[in-house]
C-alpha positions as CSV (number, residue, x, y, z in Angstrom):
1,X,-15.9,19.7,14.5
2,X,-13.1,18.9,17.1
3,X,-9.5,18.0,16.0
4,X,-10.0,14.7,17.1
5,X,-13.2,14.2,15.0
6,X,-11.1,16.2,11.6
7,X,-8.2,13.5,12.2
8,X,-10.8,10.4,12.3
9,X,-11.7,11.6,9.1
10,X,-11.6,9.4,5.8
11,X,-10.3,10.7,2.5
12,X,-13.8,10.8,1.0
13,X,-15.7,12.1,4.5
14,X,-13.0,14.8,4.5
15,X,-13.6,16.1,0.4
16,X,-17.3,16.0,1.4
17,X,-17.0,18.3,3.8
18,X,-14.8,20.4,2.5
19,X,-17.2,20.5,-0.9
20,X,-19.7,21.0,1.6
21,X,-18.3,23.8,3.6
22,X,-18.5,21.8,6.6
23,X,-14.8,21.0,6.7
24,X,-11.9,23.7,6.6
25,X,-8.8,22.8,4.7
26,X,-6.8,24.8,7.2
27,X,-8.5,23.1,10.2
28,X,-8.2,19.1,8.7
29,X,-4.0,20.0,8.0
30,X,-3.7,21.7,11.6
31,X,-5.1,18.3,13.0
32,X,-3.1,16.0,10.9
33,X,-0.2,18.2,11.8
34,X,-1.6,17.8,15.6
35,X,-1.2,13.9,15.4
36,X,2.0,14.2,13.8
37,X,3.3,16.7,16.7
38,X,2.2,13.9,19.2
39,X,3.0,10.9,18.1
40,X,5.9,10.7,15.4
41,X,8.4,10.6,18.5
42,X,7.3,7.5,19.2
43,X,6.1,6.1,15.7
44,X,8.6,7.8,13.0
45,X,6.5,7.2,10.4
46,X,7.1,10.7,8.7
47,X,11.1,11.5,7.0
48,X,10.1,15.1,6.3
49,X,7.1,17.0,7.2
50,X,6.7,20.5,5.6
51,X,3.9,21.9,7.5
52,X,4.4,25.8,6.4
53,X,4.0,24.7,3.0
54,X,1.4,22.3,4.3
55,X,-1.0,25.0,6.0
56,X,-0.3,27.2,2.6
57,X,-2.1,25.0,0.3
58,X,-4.6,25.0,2.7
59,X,-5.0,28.5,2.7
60,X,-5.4,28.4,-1.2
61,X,-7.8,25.3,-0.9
62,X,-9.9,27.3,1.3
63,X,-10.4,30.1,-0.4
64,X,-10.7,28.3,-3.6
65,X,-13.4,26.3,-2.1
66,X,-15.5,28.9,-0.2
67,X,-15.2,30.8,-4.1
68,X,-16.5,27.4,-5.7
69,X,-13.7,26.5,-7.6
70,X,-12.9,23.0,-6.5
71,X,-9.8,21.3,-8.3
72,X,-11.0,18.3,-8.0
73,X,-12.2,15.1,-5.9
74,X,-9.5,15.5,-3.0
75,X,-9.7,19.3,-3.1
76,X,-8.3,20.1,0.3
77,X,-7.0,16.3,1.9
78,X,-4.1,16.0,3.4
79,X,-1.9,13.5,1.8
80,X,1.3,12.0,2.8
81,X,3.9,10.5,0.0
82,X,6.0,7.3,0.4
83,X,9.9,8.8,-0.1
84,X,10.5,7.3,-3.0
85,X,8.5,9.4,-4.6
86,X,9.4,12.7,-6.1
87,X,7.7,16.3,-4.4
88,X,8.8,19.2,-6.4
89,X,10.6,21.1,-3.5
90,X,11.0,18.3,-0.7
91,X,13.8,15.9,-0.5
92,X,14.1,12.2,-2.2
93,X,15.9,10.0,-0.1
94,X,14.8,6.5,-0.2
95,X,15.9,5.4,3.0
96,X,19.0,6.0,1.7
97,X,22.3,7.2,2.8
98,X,22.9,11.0,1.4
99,X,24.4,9.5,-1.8
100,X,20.8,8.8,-3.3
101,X,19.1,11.8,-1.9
102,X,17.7,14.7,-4.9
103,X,15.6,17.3,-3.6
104,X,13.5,17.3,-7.2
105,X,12.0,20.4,-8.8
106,X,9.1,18.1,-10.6
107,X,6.0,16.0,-9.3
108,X,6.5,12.5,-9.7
109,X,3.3,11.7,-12.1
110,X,1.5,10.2,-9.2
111,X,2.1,13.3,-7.2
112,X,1.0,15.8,-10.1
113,X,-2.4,13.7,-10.2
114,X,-3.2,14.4,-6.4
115,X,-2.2,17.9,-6.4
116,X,-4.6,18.7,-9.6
117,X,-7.0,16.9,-7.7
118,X,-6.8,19.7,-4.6
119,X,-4.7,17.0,-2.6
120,X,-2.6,18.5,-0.3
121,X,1.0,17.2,0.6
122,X,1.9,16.6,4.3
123,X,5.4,15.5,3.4
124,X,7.4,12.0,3.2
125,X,6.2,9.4,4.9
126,X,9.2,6.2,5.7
127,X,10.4,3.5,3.6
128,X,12.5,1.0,4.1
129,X,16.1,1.6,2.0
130,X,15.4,1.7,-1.4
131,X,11.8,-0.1,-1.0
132,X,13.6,-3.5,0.2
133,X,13.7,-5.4,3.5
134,X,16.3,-3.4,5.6
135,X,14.0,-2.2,8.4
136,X,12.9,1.3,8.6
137,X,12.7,3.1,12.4
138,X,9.2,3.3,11.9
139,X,7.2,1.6,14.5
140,X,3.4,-0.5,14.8
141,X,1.0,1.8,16.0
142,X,-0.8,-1.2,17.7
143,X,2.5,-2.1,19.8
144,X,5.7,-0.2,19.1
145,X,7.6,-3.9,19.8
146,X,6.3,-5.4,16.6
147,X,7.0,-4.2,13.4
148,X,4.8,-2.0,11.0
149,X,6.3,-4.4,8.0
150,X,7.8,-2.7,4.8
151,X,8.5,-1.2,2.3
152,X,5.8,1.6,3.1
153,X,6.2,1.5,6.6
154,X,5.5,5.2,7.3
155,X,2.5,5.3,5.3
156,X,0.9,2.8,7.0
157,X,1.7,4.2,10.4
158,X,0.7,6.7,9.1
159,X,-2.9,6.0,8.3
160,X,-3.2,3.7,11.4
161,X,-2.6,6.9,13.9
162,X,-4.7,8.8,12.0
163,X,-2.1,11.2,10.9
164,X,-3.4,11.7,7.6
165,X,-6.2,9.8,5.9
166,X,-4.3,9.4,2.9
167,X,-1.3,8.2,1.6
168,X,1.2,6.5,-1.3
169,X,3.0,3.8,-1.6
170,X,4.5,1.3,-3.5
171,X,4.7,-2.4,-4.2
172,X,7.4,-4.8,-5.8
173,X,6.6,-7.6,-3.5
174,X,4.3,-7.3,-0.6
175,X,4.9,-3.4,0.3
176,X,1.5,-2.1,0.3
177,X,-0.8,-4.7,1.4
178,X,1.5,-6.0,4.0
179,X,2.1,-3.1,6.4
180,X,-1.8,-2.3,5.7
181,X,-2.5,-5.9,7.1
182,X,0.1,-5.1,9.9
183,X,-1.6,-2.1,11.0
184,X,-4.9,-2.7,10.2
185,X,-5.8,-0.6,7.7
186,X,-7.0,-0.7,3.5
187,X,-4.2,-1.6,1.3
188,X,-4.4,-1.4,-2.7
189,X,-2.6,-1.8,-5.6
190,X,-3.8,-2.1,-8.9
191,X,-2.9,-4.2,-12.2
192,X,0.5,-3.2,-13.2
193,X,0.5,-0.1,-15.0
194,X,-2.4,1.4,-13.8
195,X,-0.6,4.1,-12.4
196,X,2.4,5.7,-14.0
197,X,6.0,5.3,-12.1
198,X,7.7,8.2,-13.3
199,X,9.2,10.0,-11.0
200,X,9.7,7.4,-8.4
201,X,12.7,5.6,-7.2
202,X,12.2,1.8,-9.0
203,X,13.2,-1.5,-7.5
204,X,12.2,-3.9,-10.5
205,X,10.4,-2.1,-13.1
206,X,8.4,-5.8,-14.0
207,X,6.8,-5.5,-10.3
208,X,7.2,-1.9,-9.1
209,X,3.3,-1.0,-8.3
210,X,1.8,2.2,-7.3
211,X,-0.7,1.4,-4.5
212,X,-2.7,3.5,-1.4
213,X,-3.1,3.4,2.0
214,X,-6.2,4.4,3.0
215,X,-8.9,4.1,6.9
216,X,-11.7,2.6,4.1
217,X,-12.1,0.7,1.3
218,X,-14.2,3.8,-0.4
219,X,-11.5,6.4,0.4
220,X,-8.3,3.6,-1.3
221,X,-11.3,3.7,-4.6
222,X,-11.7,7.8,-4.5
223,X,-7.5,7.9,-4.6
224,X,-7.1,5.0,-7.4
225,X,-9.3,6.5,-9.7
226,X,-7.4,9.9,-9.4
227,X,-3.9,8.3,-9.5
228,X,-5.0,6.1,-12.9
229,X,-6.6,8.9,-14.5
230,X,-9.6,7.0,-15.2
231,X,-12.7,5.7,-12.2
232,X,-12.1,2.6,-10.3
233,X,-15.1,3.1,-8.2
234,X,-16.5,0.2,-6.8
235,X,-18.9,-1.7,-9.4
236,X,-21.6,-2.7,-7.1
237,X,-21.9,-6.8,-5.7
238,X,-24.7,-8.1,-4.5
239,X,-23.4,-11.6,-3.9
240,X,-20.3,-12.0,-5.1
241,X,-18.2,-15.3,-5.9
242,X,-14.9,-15.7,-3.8
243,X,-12.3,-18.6,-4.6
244,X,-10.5,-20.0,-1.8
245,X,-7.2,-22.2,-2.4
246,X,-6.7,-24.2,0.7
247,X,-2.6,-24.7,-0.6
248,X,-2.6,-20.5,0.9
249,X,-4.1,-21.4,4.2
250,X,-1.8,-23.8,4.6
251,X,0.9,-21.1,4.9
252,X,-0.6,-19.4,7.4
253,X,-0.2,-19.4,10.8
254,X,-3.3,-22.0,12.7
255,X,-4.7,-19.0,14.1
256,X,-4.6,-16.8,11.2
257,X,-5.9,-19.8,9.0
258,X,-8.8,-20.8,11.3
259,X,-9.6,-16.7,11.2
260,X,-9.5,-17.2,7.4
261,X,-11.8,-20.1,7.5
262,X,-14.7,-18.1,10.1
263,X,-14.5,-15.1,7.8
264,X,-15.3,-17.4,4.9
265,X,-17.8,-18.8,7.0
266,X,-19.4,-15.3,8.0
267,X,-19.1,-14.3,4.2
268,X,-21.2,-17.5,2.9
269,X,-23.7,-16.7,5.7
270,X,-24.2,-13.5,4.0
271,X,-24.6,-14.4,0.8
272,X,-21.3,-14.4,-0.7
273,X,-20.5,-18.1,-2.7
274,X,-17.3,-19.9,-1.8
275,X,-15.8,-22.4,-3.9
276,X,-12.6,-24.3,-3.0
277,X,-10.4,-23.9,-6.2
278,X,-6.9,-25.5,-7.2
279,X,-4.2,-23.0,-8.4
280,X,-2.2,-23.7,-11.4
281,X,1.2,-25.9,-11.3
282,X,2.8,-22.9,-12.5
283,X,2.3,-21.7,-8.7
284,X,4.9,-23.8,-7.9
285,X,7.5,-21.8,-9.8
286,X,6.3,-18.1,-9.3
287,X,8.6,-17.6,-5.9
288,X,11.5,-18.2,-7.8
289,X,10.7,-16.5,-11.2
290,X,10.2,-13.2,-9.5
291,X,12.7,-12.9,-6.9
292,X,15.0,-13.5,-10.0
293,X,13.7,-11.0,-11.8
294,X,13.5,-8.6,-8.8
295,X,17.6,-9.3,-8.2
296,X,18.6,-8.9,-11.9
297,X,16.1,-5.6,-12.3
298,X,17.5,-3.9,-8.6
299,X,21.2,-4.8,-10.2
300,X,20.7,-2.7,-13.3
301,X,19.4,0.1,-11.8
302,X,21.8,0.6,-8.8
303,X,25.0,-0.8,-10.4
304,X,26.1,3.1,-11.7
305,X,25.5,3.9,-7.6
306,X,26.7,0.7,-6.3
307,X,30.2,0.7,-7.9
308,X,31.7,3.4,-5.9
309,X,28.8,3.1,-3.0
310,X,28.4,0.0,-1.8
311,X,29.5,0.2,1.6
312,X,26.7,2.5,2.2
313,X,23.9,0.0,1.2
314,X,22.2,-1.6,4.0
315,X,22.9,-5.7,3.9
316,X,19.6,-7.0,2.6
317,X,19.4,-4.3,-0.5
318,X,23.2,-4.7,-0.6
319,X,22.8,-8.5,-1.0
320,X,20.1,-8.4,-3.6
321,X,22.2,-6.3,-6.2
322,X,25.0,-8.4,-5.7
323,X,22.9,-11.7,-6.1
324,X,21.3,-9.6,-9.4
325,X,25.1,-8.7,-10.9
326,X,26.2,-12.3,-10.5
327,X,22.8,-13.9,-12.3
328,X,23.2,-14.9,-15.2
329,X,20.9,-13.3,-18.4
330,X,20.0,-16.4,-19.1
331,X,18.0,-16.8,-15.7
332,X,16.2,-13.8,-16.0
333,X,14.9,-14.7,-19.4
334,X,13.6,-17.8,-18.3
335,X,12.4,-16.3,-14.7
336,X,9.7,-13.9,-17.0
337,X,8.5,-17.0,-18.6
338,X,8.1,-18.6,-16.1
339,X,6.2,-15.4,-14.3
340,X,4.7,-14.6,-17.2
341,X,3.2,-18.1,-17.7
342,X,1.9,-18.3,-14.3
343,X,0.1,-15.1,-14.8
344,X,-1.1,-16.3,-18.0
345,X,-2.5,-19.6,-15.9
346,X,-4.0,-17.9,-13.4
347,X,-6.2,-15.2,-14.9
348,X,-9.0,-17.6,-15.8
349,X,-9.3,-18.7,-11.8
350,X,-9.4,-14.8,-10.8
351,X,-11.6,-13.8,-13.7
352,X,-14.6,-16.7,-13.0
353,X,-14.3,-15.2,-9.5
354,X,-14.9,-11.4,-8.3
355,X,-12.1,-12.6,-5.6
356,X,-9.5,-15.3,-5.0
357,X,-9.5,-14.9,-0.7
358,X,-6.6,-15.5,1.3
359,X,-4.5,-14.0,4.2
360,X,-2.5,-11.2,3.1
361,X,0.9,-11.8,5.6
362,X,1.1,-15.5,7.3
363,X,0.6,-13.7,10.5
364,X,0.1,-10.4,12.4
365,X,2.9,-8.2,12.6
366,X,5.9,-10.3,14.3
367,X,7.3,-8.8,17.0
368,X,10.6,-7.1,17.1
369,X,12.1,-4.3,14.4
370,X,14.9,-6.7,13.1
371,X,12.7,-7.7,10.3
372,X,9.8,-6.4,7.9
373,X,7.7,-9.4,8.1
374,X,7.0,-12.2,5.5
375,X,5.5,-10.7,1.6
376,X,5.5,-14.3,0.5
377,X,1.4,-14.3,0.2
378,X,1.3,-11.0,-1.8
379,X,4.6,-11.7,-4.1
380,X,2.4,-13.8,-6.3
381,X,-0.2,-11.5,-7.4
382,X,2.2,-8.6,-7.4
383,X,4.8,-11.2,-10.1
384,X,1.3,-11.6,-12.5
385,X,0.4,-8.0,-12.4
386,X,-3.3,-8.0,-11.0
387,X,-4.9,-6.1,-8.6
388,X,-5.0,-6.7,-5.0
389,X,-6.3,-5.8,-1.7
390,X,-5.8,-5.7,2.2
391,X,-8.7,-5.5,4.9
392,X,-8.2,-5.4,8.2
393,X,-10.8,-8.4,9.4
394,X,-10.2,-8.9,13.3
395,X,-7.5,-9.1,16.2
396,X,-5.3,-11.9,17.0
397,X,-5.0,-13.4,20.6
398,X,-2.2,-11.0,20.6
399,X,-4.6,-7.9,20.0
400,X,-2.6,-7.1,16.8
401,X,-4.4,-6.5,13.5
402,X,-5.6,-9.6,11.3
403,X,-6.1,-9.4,7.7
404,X,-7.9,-11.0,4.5
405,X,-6.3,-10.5,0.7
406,X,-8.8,-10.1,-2.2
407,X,-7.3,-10.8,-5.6
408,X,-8.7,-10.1,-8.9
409,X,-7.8,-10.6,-12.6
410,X,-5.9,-7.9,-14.3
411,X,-7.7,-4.9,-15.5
412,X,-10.5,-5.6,-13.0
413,X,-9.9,-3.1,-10.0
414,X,-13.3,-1.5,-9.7
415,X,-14.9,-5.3,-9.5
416,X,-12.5,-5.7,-6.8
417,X,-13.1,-2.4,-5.1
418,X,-16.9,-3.4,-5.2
419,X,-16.4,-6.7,-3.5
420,X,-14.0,-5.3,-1.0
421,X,-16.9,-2.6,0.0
422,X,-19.0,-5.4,-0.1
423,X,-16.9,-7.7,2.4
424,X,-15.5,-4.5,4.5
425,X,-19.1,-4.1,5.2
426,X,-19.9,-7.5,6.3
427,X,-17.1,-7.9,8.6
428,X,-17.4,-4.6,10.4
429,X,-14.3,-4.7,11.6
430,X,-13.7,-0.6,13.6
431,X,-10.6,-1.1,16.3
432,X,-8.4,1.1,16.1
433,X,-4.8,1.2,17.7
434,X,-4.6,3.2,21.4
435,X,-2.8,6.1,20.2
C-alpha cells in the first residue's frame, strides 16, 4: 500500500489492517508524518509533533501485533490530541502564552484510554487560546483564506488533510462540530459526561465536552466507545425518524437552508420520516443561560492566572473572564435553571426522534482568519448535555464544505451514531480538499 493510500486511511480501515497484517504501524505513522512534513507550513494545524517518539510506538505496535498481542481496537493508529489535553512527556499550552504551559508527566484520562487501546500519539494538534474564540493560525484546508473555525482548529485540519485519521477535541460551545462542518469532516461529542475531563485544560466545567474528529462516521463510533469506556457502536436504522424545526433553518444562510431542505428531501426519498416539530419556549432563553454560565465558570477557573496575567490573555478570552468576575452569583444560579429547564423541555422532542436535523454553522466556513465562525446552532445542544453530530453533506457555490447536525437525547449516542451511518450513507458525500 502506497503512502498516499496509508494516509486516506480511516481509523477503523487502518486497525483492520493492522489486525490483519496488511497495514504496518511503522508505515501508516511515516505517512501521516509525510502529510505533516508537506503541508503544516501552509495549514498549522499541529503545535507539537513528536515523531521519534511517534515512529517508537510504532515499532512496539508492530511487533506487538505480528506476535498477536493487540492492545486493543486502535492498536497501532496514529492519533493526534487537541492541546488542551495532557500527553505525559509533551507540552500543554492551550494556545496560551508561556504562563499556562505544563509539560505533564500523566495522560489526561482520555489520553490513557487511547494509548491502552494501541493508539498512537502524533502530537498536539491547535486550539484556539484557552478553547475560546481568539483565532488560532491554523488554516481551512479547502481554502487557506477562510477559516478552519475553533476551538479544535488543528484537529480538524488535521483530519481534512489527511494527516492523521484521528483526533481529539473538545466542546463548550460549538468546538467540535463546527470546524468538522468547516472542513468537511465527522464531528462528535457525546452526552456530557461520557467521557472523563481530567487532565484537560476546562473552559466551563457545565459544557466542557470531549468530542472526535474523525474521515467517517464508523471511525468517530470506534474512538467514542474507547474514550467512554463502554460501546457506542452504531445501533442499526432501518428508517429512522428525523425532526426538523423550521425556527433553525431560519438562521441559516438561504443557500445553506435550501441545502437543508434538499437533504431532507433526499432523506424522505430514502425512507427516512420527517416531521416538522416546534421546539420548546425555553429555546428562547438557552443563548443567554449558557453564555452566562460559560463567563462565570471561565472566571473561576482563570482568576488565580488572570490576576497577575491578564495582559497576556488574548481580547475575546480576556473579555469573557472579565464579563464572568463582574456577574453577579445570582445570574449564574438562575442561568442553570434556566439551561437546565430547557434541557429538561427538550428531551421528549429528541427522544420521540432518532434525530432532531439542522445545519451545524449558519454557513460554510467565512472567509478571513479574524474570526472562528458562528457556534450559535451547536451551543444549544452542547448547554442541555446531549449528544451531537456533524456530516459533511455537499459544497457550497463557493466549493467550501456544507454540513447537516444530528441531535439526539442524552444517553442515546449509539442511536445517533446508527442514524448518522445511516444518513452518511445516503448522502454519499466523498470530496475532499486539494491538498
Amino acid at each position: 500500500m502506497s503512502s498516499v493510500e496509508l494516509a486516506r486511511l480511516g481509523a477503523r480501515k487502518a486497525a483492520e489492517g493492522v489486525r490483519a497484517g496488511r497495514v504496518s504501524p511503522i508505515d501508516l505513522v511515516e505517512a501521516c508524518l509525510a502529510r505533516i512534513r508537506g503541508l503544516d507550513d501552509r495549514l498549522t494545524a499541529w503545535s507539537f509533533v513528536d515523531a521519534d517518539g511517534a515512529r517508537a510506538t510504532a515499532r512496539e505496535r508492530q511487533r506487538e501485533a505480528r506476535a498477536g498481542r493487540l492492545r486493543g481496537p486502535l492498536h497501532g493508529v496514529p492519533i493526534g490530541v487537541k492541546d488542551i489535553f495532557d500527553v505525559a512527556g509533551m507540552p500543554t499550552t492551550g494556545g496560551a502564552r508561556p504562563f499556562a504551559h505544563t509539560r505533564p508527566a500523566v495522560d489526561s484520562t482520555a489520553v490513557a484510554r487511547l494509548r491502552a487501546a494501541g493508539a498512537i500519539i502524533v502530537g498536539k494538534t491547535v486550539t484556539t487560546e484557552f478553547a475560546y474564540r481568539d483565532p488560532a493560525p491554523t488554516r481551512n484546508p479547502w481554502n487557506t483564506a477562510h477559516t478552519p473555525g475553533g476551538s479544535s482548529a488543528g484537529s480538524a485540519a488535521a483530519i481534512a488533510a489527511r494527516m492523521v485519521p484521528l483526533a481529539l477535541g473538545s466542546q463548550t460551545v460549538g468546538s467540535v462540530l463546527r470546524p468538522a462542518a468547516y472542513c468537511g469532516v465527522v464531528g462528535f461529542k457525546g452526552t456530557h459526561g461520557l467521557v472523563p475531563v481530567a487532565g484537560v485544560i476546562p473552559l466551563a466545567w457545565s459544557l466542557d465536552h470531549v468530542g472526535v474528529l474523525a474521515p467517517s462516521v464508523t471511525d468517530a463510533a470506534l474512538a467514542m466507545s474507547v474514550l467512554a469506556g463502554r460501546s457506542v457502536e452504531p445501533l442499526p436504522v432501518s428508517t429512522p425518524r428525523l425532526a426538523l424545526a423550521p425556527a433553525l433553518l431560519r438562521r441559516a444562510t438561504p443557500e445553506l437552508a435550501a441545502h437543508i431542505e434538499s437533504v431532507a428531501d433526499a432523506l424522505s426519498r430514502a425512507g427516512a420520516t420527517v416531521s416538522k416539530v416546534e421546539l420548546p419556549p425555553s429555546f428562547g432563553e438557552i443563548h443567554d443561560a449558557g453564555l452566562a454560565v460559560l463567563e462565570v465558570e471561565a472566571a473561576a477557573y482563570h482568576e488565580p492566572w488572570f490576576q497577575t496575567n491578564a495582559d497576556d490573555y488574548g481580547p475575546e478570552i480576556r473579555s469573557l473572564v472579565q464579563a464572568g468576575l463582574r456577574r453577579p452569583s445570582t445570574d449564574y444560579v438562575r442561568a442553570n435553571r434556566a439551561r437546565l429547564a430547557f434541557r429538561d423541555d427538550v428531551m421528549p422532542v429528541l427522544a420521540a426522534h432518532d434525530a432532531l436535523l439542522l445545519p451545524t454553522a449558519p454557513g460554510p466556513a467565512p472567509a478571513g482568519l479574524d474570526s472562528t465562525g458562528d457556534g450559535s446552532l451547536c451551543a444549544p445542544w452542547t448547554s442541555a448535555g446531549v449528544p451531537a453530530i456533524s456530516l459533511p453533506s455537499g459544497l457550497a457555490a463557493s466549493g467550501l464544505p456544507l454540513a447537516i447536525q444530528l441531535v439526539q437525547a442524552a444517553g442515546g449516542s449509539a442511536r445517533l451514531f446508527g442514524t448518522a451511518v445511516w444518513c452518511e450513507r445516503v448522502l454519499g458525500f466523498s470530496q475532499a480538499p486539494a491538498v
